[in-house]
N, C-alpha and C positions, 0 to 999 in steps of 0.2 A: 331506117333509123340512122341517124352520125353514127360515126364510128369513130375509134382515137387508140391514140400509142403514145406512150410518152416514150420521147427523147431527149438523149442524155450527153454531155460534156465534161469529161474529164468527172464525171462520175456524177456530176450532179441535176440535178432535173432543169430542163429548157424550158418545157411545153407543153402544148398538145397539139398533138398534128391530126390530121385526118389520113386513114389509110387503109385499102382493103377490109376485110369484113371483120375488122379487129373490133372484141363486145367491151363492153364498161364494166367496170366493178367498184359497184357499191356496196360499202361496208357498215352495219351498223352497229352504234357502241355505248356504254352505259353503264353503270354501278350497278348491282345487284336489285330488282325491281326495277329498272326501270321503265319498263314496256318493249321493249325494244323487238322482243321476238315477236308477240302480238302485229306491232308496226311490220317487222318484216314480210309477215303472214298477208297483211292488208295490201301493203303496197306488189307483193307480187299479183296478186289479184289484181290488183286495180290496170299494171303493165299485162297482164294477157290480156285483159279486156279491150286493153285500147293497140293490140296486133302487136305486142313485142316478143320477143322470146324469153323466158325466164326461167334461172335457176337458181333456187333457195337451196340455203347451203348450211351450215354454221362451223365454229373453232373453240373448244378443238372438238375436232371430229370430221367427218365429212365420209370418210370412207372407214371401211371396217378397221384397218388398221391403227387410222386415226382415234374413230370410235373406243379400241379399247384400249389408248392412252389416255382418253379422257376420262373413262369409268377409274383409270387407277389416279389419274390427279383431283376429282372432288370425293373421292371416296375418301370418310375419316376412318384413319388407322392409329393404333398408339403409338406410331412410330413418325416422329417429327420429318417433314419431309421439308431437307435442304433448300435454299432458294434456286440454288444455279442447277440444281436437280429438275427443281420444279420449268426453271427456265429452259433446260434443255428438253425436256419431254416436249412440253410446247413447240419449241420450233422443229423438232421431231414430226408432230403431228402437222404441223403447218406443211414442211417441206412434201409430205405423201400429200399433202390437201392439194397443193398447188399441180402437184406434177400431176396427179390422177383424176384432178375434177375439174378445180379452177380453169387453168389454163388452157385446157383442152375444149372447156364451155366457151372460153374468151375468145378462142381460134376459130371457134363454127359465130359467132359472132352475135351469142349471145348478150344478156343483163345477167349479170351473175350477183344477187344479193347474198350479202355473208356479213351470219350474226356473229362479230368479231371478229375481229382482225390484227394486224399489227399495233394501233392503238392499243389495241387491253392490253397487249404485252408491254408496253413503253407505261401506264397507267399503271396495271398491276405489280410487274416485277421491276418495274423502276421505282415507281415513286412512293408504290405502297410496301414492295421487300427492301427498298432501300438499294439496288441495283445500278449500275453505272450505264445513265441512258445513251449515251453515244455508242457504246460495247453495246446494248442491246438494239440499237440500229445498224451497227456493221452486223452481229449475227441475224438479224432478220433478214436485212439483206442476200446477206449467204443462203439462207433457208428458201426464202421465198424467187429465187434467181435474179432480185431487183425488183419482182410486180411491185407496184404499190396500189393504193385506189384510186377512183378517178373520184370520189365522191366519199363522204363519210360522213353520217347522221349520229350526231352525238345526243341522247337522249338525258337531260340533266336535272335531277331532284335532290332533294334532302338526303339524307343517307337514311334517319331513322324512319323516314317515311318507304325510299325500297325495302328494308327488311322487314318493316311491318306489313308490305302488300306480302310479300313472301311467304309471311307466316299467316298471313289472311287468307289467302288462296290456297292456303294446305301443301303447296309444294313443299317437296323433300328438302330439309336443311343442307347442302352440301357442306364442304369442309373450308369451302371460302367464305360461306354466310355466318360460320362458327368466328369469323377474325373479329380484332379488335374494333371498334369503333373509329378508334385511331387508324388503322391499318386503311379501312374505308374511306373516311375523311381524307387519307392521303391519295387513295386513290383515286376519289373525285375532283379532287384540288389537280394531280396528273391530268385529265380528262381536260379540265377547263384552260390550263394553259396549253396542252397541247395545241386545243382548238381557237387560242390564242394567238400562238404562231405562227398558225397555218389557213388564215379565216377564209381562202380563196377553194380550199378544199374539205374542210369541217362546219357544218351548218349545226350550230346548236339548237338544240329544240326546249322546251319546258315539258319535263316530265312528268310535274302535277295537272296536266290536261285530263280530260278525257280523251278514251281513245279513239272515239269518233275524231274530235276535233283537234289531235295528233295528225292522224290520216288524212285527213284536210291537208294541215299545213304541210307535210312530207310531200302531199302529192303536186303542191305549189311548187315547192321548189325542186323537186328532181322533173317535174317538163320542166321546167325556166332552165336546168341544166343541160338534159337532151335538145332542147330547142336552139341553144346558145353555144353548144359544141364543147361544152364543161370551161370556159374561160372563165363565167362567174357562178358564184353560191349566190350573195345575199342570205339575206334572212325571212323568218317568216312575218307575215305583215305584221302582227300584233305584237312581235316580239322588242 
């Protein structure tokens, strides 16, 4: 399979080079409902089948430690939990993720899929806590030692349409699915210009698909990515 390493200049991103058995990481991301774990679930599947190595992951969490920072950040308590609290735990979590799973997946030269990543943080506590997103791109930085991803599948619908898959499907209400409408809206509006910005690394998708025909279009463009050595995304054909 390619392989890639991003390289950097006075701090800022070059490329992508080819190099040793260095893995990919793809990230995927989304407002609450939006399939996104489901797709992760499918497309690891689809890369063993077709002889890759893969490892499914998710944020926060990923290792135990990570894990139960995550049980205390959607956990609702009556005690209002600060943003930069909220922020720090996060990259908390993220920093043990990388050091202890991520990275070490990436080294043996794995596909590392991970359901979110730096995105939700720049979505969530920038645009929907009202966060200062450049401060939270130097501290992700810091957390994550630089990784970034090579790929990022933004999975995008309505907002009252994720919450209502949420509560259709019986899952647990967390304490993020409790915010405002407002609060969401903002952070879907984050999500789309992120993916704005960056359209050579963010492939937006339509979240009101089926997820048959999600997994179709994901699986279009991450070979057209592996195949093309991550220079281009594109979109899905229908999109």
């Amino acid at each position: 399979m390619p392989t890639y390493f991003r390289t950097r200049r006075g701090g800022e991103q070059v490329g992508l080079k080819r190099k040793g058995p260095r893995g990919v990481l793809i990230t995927l991301e989304g407002v609450e409902g939006s399939g996104k774990t489901t797709q992760v679930q499918r497309l690891a599947r689809l890369l063993r089948e077709e002889g890759y190595r893969v490892l499914e992951t998710r944020e926060p969490g990923g290792t135990p430690l990570a894990e139960s920072i995550r049980r205390t950040l959607l956990k609702s308590t009556g005690e209002r939990m600060d943003p930069r609290c909220e922020t720090l735990l996060i990259l908390a979590a993220r920093s043990q993720h990388v050091a202890q799973v991520i990275k070490p997946a990436l080294d043996e030269g794995a596909i590392v899929l991970c359901d979110r990543f730096v995105d939700s943080t720049l979505a969530y506590q920038g645009y929907g806590r009202g966060l200062d997103v450049g401060l939270l791109r130097r501290l992700n930085r810091f957390a994550t030692g630089g990784l970034e991803p090579d790929l990022s599948l933004l999975f995008d619908l309505p907002i009252t349409t994720g919450l209502a898959r949420r509560r259709h499907n019986n899952l647990e209400q967390n304490r993020l699915d409790r915010e405002s409408r407002r609060f969401h809206t903002a952070v879907r509006r984050g999500f789309l210009e992120l993916a704005a910005r960056e359209p050579r690394r963010i492939a937006v998708f339509d979240g009101t698909k089926s997820a048959e025909t999600l997994a179709d279009d994901v699986a279009s463009i991450v070979r057209r990515f592996l195949r093309r050595g991550g220079r281009t995304i594109g979109k899905p054909a229908d999109s």
